[in-house]
Structures are given as structure tokens and as C-alpha cells.
N, CA, C and O atoms as a printed pandas DataFrame, in Angstrom:
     atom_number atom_name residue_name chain_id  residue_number  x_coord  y_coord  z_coord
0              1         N          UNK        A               1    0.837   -1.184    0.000
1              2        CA          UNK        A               1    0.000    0.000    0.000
2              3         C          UNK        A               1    0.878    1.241    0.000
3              4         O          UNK        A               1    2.009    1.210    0.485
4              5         N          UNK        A               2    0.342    2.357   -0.558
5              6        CA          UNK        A               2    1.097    3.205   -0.956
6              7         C          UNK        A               2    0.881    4.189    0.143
7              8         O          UNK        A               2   -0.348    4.182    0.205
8              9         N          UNK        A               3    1.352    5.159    1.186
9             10        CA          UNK        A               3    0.674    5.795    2.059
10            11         C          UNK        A               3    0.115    6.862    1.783
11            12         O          UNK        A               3   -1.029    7.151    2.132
12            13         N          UNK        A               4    1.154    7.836    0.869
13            14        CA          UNK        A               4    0.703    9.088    0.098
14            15         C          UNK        A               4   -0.316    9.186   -0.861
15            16         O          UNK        A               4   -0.173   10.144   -1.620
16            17         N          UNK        A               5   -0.889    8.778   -0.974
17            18        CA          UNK        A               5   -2.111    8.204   -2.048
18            19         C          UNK        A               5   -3.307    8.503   -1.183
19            20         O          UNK        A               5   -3.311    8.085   -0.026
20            21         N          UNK        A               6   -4.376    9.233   -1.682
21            22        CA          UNK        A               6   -5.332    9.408   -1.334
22            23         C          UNK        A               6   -7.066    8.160   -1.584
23            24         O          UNK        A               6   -7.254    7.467   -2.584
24            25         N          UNK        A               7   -7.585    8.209   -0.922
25            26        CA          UNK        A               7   -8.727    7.121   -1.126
26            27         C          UNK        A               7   -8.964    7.118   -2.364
27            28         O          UNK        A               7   -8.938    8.166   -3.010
28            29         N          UNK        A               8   -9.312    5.604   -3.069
29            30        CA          UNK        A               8   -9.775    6.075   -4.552
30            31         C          UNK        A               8  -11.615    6.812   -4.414
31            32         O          UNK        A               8  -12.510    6.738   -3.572
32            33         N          UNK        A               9  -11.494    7.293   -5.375
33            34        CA          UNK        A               9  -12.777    8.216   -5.430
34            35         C          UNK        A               9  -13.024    7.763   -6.819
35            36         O          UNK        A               9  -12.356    7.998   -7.826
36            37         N          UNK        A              10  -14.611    6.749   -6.624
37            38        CA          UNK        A              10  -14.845    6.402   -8.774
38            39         C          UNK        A              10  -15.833    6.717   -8.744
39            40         O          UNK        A              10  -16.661    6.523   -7.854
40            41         N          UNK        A              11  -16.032    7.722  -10.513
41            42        CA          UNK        A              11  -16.872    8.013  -10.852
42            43         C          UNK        A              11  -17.069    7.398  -11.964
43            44         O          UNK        A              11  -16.236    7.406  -12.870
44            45         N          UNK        A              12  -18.148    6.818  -12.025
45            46        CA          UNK        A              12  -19.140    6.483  -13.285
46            47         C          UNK        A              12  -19.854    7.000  -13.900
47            48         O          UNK        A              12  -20.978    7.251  -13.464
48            49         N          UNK        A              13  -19.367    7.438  -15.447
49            50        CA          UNK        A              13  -19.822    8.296  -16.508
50            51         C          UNK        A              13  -19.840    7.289  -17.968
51            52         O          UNK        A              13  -18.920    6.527  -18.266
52            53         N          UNK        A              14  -20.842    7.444  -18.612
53            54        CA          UNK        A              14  -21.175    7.222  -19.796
54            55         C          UNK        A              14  -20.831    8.103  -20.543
55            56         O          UNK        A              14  -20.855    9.261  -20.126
56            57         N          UNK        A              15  -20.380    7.797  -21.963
57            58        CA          UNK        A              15  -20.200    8.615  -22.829
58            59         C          UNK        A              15  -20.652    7.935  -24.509
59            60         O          UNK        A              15  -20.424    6.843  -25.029
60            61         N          UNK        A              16  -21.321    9.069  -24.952
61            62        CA          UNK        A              16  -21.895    8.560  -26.745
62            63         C          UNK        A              16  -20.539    7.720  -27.097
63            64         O          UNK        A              16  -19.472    8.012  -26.558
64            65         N          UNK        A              17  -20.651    6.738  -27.969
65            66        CA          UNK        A              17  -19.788    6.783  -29.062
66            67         C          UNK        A              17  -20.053    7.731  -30.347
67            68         O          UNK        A              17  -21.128    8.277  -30.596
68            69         N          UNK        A              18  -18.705    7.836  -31.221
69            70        CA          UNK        A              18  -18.497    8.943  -32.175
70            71         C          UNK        A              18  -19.464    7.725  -33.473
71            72         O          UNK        A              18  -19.637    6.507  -33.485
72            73         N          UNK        A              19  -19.864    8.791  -34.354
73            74        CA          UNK        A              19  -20.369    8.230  -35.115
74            75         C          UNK        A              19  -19.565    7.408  -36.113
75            76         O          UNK        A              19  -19.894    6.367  -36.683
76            77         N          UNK        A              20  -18.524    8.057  -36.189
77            78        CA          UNK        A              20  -17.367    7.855  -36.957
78            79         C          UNK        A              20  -16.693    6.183  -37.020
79            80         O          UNK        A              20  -16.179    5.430  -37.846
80            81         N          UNK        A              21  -17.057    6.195  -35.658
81            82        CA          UNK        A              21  -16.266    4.623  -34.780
82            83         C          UNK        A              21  -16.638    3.274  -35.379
83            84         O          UNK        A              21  -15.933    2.269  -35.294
84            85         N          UNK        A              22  -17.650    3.342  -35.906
85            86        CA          UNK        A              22  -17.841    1.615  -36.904
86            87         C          UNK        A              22  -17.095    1.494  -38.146
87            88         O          UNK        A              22  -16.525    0.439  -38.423
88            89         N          UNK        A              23  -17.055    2.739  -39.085
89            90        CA          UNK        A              23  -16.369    2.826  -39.591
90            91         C          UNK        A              23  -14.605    2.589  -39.449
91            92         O          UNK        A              23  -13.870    2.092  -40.302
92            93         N          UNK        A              24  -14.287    3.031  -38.316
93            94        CA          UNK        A              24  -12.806    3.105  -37.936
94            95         C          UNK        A              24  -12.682    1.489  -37.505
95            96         O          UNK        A              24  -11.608    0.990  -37.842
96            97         N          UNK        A              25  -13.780    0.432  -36.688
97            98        CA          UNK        A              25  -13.678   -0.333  -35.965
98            99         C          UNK        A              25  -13.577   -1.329  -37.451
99           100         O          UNK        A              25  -12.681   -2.174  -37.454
100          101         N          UNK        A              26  -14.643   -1.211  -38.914
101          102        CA          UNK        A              26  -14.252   -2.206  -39.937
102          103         C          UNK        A              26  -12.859   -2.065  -40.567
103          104         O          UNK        A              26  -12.144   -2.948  -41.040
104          105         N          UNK        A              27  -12.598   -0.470  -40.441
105          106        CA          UNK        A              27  -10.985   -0.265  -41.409
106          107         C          UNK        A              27  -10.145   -1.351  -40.186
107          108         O          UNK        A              27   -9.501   -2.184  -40.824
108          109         N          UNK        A              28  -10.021   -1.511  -39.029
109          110        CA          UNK        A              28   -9.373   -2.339  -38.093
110          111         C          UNK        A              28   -9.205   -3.521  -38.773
111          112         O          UNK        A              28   -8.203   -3.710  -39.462
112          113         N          UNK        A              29  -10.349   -4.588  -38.619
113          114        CA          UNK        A              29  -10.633   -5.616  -38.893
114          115         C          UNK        A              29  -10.304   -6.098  -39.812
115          116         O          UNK        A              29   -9.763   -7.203  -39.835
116          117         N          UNK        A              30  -10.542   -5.402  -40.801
117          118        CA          UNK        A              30   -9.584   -5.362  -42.367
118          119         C          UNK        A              30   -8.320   -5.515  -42.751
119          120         O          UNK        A              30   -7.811   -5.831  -43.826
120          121         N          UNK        A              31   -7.811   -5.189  -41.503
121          122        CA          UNK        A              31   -6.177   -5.337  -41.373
122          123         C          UNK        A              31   -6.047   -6.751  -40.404
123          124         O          UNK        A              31   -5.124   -7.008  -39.631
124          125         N          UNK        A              32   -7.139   -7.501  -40.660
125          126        CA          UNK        A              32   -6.825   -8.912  -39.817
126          127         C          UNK        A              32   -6.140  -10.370  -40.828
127          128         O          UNK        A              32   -6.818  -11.323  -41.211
128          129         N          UNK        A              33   -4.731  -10.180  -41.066
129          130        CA          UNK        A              33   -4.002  -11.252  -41.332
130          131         C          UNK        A              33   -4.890  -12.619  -41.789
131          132         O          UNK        A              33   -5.062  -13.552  -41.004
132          133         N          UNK        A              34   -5.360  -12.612  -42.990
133          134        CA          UNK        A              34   -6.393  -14.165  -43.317
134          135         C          UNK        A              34   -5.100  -15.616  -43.527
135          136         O          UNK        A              34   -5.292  -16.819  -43.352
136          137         N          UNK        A              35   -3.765  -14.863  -43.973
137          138        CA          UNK        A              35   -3.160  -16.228  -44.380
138          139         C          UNK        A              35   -1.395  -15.689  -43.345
139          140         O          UNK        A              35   -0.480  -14.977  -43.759
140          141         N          UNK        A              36   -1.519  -16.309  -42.134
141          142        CA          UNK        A              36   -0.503  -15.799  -41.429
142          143         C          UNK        A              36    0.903  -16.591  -41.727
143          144         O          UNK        A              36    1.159  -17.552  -41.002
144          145         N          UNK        A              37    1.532  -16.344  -42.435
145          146        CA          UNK        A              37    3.038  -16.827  -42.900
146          147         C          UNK        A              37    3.794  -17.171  -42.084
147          148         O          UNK        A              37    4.382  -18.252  -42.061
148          149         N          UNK        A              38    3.913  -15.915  -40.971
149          150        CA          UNK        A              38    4.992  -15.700  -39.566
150          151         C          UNK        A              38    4.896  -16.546  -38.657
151          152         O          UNK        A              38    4.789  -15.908  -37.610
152          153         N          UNK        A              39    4.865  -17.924  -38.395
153          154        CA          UNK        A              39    4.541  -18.322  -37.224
154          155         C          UNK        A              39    5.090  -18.897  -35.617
155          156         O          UNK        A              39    5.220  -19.945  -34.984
156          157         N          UNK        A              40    5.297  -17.398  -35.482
157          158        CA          UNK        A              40    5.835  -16.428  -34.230
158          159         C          UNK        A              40    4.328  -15.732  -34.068
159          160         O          UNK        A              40    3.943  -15.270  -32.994
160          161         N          UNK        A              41    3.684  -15.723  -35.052
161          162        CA          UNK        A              41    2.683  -14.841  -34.624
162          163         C          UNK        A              41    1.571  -16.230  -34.327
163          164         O          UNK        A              41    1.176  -17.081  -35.124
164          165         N          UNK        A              42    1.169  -15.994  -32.355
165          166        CA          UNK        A              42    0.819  -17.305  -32.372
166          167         C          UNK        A              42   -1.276  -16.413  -31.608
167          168         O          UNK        A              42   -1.580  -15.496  -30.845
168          169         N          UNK        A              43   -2.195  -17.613  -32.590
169          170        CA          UNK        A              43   -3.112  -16.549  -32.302
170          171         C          UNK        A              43   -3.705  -15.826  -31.066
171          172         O          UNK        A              43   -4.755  -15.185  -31.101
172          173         N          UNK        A              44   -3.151  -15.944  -30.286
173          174        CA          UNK        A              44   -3.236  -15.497  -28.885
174          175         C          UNK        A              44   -2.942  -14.226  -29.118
175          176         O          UNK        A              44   -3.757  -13.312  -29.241
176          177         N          UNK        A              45   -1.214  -14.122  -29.210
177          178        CA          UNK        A              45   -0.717  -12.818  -29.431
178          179         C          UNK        A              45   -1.576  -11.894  -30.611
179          180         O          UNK        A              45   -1.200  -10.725  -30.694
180          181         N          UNK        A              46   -2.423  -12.212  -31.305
181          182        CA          UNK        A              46   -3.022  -11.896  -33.145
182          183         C          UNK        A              46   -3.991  -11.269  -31.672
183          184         O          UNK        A              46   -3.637  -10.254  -31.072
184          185         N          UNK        A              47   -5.446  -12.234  -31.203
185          186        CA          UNK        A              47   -6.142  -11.764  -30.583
186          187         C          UNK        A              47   -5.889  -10.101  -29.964
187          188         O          UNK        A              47   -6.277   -9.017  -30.401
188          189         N          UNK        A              48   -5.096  -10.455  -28.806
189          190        CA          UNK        A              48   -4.735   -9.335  -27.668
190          191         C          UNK        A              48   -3.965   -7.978  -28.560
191          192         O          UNK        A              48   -4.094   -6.778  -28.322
192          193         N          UNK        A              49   -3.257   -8.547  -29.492
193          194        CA          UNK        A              49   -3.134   -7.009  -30.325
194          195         C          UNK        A              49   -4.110   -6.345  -31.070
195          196         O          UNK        A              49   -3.904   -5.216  -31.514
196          197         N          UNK        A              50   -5.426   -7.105  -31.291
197          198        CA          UNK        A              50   -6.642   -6.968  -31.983
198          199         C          UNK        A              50   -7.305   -5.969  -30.731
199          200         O          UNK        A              50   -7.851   -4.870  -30.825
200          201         N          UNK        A              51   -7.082   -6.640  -29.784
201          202        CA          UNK        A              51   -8.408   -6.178  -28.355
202          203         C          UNK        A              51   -7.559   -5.015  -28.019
203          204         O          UNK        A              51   -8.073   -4.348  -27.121
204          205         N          UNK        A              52   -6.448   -4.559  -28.436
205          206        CA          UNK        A              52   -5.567   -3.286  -27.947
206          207         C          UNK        A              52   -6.203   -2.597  -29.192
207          208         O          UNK        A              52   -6.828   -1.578  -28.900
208          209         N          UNK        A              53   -6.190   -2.821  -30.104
209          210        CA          UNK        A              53   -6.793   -1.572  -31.412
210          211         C          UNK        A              53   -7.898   -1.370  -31.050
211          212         O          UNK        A              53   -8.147   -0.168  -30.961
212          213         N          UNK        A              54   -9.004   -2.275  -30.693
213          214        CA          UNK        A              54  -10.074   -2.029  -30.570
214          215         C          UNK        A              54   -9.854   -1.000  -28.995
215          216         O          UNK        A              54  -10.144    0.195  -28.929
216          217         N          UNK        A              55   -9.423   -1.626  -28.127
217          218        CA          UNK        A              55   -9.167   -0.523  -27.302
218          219         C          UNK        A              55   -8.923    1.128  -27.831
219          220         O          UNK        A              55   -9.738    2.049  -27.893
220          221         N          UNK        A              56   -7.981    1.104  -28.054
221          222        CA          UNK        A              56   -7.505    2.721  -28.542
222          223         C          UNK        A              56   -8.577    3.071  -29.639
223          224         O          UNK        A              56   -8.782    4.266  -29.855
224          225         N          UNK        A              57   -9.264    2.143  -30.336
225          226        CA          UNK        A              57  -10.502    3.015  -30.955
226          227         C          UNK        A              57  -11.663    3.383  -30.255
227          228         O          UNK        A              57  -12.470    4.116  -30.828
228          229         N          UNK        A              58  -11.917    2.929  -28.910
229          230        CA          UNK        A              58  -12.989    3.204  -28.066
230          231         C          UNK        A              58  -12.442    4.346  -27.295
231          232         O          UNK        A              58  -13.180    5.252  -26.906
232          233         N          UNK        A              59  -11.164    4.325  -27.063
233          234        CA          UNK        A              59  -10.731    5.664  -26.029
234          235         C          UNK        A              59  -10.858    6.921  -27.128
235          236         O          UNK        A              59  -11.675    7.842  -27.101
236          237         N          UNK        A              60  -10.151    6.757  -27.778
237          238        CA          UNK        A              60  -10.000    7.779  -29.575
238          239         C          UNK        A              60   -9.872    6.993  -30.356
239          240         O          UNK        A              60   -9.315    5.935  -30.065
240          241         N          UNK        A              61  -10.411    7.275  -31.792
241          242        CA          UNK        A              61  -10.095    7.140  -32.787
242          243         C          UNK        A              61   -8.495    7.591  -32.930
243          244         O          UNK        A              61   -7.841    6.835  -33.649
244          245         N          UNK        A              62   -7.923    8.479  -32.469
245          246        CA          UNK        A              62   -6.558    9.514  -33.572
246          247         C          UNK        A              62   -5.918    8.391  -32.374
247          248         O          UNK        A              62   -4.748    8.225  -32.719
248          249         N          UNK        A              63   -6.100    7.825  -31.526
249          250        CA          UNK        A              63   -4.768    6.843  -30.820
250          251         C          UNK        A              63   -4.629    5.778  -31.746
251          252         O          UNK        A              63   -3.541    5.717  -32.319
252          253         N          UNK        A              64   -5.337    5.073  -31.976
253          254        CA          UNK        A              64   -5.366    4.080  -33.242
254          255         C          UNK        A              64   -4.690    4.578  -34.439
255          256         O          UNK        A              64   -3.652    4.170  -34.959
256          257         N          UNK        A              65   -5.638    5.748  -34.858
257          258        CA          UNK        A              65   -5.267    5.675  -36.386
258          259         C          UNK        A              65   -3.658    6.858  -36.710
259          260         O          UNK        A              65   -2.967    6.986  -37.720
260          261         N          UNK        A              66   -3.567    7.600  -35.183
261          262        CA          UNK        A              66   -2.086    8.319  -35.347
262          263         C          UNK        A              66   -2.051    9.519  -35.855
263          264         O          UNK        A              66   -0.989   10.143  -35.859
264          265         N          UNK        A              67   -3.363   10.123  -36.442
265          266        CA          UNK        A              67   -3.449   11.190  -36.989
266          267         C          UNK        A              67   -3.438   12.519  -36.336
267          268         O          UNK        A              67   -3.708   13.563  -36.929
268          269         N          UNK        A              68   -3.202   12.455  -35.425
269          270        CA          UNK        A              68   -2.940   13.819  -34.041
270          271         C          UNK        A              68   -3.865   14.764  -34.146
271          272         O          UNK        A              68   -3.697   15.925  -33.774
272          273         N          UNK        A              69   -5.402   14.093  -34.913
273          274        CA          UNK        A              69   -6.199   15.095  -35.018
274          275         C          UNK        A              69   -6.948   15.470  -33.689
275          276         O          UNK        A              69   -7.265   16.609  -33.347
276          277         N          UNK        A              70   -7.191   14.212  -32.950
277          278        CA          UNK        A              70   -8.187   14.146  -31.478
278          279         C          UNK        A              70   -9.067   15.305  -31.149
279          280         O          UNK        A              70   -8.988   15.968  -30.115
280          281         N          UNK        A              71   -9.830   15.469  -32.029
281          282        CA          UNK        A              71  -11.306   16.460  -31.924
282          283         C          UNK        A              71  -12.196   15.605  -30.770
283          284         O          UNK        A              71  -12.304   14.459  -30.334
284          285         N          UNK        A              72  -12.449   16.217  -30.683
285          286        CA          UNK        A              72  -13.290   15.986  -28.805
286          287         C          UNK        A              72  -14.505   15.659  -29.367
287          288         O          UNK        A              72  -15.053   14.876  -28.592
288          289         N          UNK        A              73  -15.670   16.011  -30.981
289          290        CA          UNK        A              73  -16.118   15.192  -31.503
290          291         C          UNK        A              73  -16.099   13.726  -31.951
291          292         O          UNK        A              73  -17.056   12.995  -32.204
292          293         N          UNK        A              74  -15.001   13.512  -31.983
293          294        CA          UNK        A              74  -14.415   11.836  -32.220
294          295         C          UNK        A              74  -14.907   11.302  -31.168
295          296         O          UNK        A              74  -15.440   10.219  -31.406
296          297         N          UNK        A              75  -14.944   11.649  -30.030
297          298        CA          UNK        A              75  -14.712   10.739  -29.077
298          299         C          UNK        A              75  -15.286   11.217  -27.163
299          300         O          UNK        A              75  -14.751   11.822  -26.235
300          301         N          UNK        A              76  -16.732   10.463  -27.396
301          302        CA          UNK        A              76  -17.439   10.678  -26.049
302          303         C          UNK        A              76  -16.919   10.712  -25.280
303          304         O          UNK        A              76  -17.329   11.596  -24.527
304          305         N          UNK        A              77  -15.526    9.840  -24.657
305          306        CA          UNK        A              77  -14.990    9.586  -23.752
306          307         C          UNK        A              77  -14.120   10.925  -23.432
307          308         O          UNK        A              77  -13.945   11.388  -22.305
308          309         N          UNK        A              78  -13.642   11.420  -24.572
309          310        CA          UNK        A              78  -12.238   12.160  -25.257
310          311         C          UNK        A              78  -13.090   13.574  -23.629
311          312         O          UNK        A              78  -12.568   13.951  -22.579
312          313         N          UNK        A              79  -14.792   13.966  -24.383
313          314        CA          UNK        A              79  -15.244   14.812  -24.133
314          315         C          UNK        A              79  -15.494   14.638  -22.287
315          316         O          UNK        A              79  -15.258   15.622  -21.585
316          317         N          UNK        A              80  -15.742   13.962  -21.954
317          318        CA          UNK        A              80  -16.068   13.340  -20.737
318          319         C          UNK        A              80  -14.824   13.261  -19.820
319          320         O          UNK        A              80  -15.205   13.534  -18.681
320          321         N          UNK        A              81  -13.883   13.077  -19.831
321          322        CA          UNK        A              81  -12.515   13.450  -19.745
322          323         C          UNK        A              81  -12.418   14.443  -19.545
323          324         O          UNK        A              81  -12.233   14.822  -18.389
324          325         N          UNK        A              82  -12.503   15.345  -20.635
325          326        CA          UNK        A              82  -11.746   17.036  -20.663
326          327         C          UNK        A              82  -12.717   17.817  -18.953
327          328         O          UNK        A              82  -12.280   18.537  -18.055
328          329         N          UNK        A              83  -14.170   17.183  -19.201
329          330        CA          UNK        A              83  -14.871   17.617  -18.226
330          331         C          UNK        A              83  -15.029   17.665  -16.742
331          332         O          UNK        A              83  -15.580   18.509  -16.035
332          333         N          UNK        A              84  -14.197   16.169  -16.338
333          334        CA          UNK        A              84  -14.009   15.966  -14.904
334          335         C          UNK        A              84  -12.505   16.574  -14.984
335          336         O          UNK        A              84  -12.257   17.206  -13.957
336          337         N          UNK        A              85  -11.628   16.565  -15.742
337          338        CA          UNK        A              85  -10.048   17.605  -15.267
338          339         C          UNK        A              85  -10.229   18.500  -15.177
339          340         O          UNK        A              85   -9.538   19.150  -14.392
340          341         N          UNK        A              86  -11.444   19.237  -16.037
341          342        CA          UNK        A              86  -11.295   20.736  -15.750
342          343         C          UNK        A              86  -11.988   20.807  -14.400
343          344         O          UNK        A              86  -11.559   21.737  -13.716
344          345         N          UNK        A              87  -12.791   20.195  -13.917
345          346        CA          UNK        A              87  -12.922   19.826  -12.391
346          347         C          UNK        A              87  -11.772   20.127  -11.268
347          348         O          UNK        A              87  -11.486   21.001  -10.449
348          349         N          UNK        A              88  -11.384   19.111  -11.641
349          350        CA          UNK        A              88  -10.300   18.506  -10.723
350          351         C          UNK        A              88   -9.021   19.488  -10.754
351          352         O          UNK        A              88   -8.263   19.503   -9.785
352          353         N          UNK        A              89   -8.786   20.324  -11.898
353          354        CA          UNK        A              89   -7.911   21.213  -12.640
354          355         C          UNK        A              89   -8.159   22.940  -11.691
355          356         O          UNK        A              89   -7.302   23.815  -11.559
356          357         N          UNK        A              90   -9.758   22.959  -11.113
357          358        CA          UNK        A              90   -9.923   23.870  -10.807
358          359         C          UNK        A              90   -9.784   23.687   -9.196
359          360         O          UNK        A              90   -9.306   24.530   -8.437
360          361         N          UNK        A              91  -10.142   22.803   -8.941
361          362        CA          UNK        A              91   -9.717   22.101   -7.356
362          363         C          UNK        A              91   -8.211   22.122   -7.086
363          364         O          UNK        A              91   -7.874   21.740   -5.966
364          365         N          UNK        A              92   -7.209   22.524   -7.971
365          366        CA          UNK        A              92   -5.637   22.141   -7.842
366          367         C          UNK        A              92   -5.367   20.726   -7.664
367          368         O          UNK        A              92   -4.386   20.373   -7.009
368          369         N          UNK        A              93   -6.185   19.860   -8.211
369          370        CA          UNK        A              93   -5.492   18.412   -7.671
370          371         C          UNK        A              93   -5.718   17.995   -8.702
371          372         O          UNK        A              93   -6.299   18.455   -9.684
372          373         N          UNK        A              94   -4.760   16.152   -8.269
373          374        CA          UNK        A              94   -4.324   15.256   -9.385
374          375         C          UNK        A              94   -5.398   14.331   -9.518
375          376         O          UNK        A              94   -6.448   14.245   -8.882
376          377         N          UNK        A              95   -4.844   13.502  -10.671
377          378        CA          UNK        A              95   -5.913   12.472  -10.766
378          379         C          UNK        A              95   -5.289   11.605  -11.522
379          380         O          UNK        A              95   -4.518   11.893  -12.438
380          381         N          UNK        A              96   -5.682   10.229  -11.071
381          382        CA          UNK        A              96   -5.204    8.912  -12.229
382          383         C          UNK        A              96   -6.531    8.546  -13.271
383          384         O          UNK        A              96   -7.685    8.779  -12.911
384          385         N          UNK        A              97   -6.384    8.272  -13.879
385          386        CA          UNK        A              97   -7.435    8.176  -15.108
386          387         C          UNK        A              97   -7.434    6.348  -15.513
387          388         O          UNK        A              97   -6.450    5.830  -16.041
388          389         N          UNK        A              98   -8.558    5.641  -15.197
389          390        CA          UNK        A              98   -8.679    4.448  -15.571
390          391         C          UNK        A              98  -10.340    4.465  -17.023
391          392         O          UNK        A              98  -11.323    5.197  -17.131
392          393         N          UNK        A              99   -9.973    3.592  -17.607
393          394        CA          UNK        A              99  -11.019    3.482  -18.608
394          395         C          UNK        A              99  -11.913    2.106  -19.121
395          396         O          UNK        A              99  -11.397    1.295  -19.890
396          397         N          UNK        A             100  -13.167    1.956  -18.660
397          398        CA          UNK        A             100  -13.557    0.932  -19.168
398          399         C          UNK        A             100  -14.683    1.009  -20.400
399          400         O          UNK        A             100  -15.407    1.911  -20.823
400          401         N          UNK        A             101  -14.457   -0.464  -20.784
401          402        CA          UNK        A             101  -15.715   -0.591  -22.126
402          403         C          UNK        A             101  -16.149   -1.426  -21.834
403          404         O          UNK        A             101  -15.619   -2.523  -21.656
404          405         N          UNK        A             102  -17.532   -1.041  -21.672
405          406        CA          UNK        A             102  -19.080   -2.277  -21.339
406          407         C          UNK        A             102  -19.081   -3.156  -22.631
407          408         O          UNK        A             102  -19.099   -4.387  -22.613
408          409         N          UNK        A             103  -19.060   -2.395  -23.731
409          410        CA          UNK        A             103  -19.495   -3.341  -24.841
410          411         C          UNK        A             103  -17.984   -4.437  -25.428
411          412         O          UNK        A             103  -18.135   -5.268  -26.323
């Protein structure tokens, strides 16, 4: 246990997905290896690098796709975010940031 660490405090917030995101989630999928040559690449490892894209497309789209655009339209979460720091931003304090996906 850490002593300096304050109680966790969780808040549960929903956020839209971007409309954009099915689109971004088939360009993903599309890039799924049908005839795997490498085999080092064992499908376990194929899976969990799959469930990490899909990750970074649920947090943002621009983490996935790299485009450093991250419009706060892209991304419910993106917006939902900006909203509890500027919170917490106006309080002078820190915060650790955890993220989950229901679906």
C-alpha cells in the first residue's frame, strides 16, 4: 500500500460513441491477417493485439489511427474526460485516469 495516495474516489460516466467509430472499428478488422506466414505470430498474441486496437478506438479514434487530429467530436470519452479535469484542474489536484468498455 502506498501511504501518500489518497482514497480512490470512482466516478461512473457514460459517454456517446463517435459516429465515426464503426467505420474506424471495420478499417481495423480489415487489417486482420487471413493467411498468417509468420509463425511467431501465435493466435493469442493476433487476438490481444486486436483487443488493444479495438481498445484505442474506443478511447479515440486519432490513438489508433495516429493522426494527431483528437477532436473531442471523435470521441465521447475524449469529451467526458476534458470535463471531470477541468474539475479537478480547478480544485488544484491530481488524478489517475482508468477506462472501461461495457461493450
Amino acid at each position: 500500500m502506498i501511504s501518500d495516495l489518497p482514497d480512490k474516489t470512482e466516478s461512473r460516466r457514460s459517454a456517446r460513441s463517435a459516429a465515426s467509430k464503426p467505420r474506424i472499428y471495420q478499417q481495423a478488422v480489415k487489417t486482420w491477417p487471413n493467411n498468417r506466414r509468420d509463425k511467431r505470430d501465435t493466435a493469442q498474441g493476433l487476438v490481444l493485439a486486436f483487443l488493444m486496437r479495438f481498445k484505442q478506438i474506443c478511447n479515440h479514434p486519432s490513438q489508433w489511427l495516429g493522426d494527431g487530429a483528437w477532436g473531442e467530436s471523435d470521441s465521447g470519452k475524449w469529451g467526458r474526460l476534458r470535463e471531470i479535469a477541468e474539475v479537478v484542474a480547478a480544485r488544484q489536484e491530481k488524478m489517475l485516469v482508468f477506462t472501461h468498455s461495457a461493450r
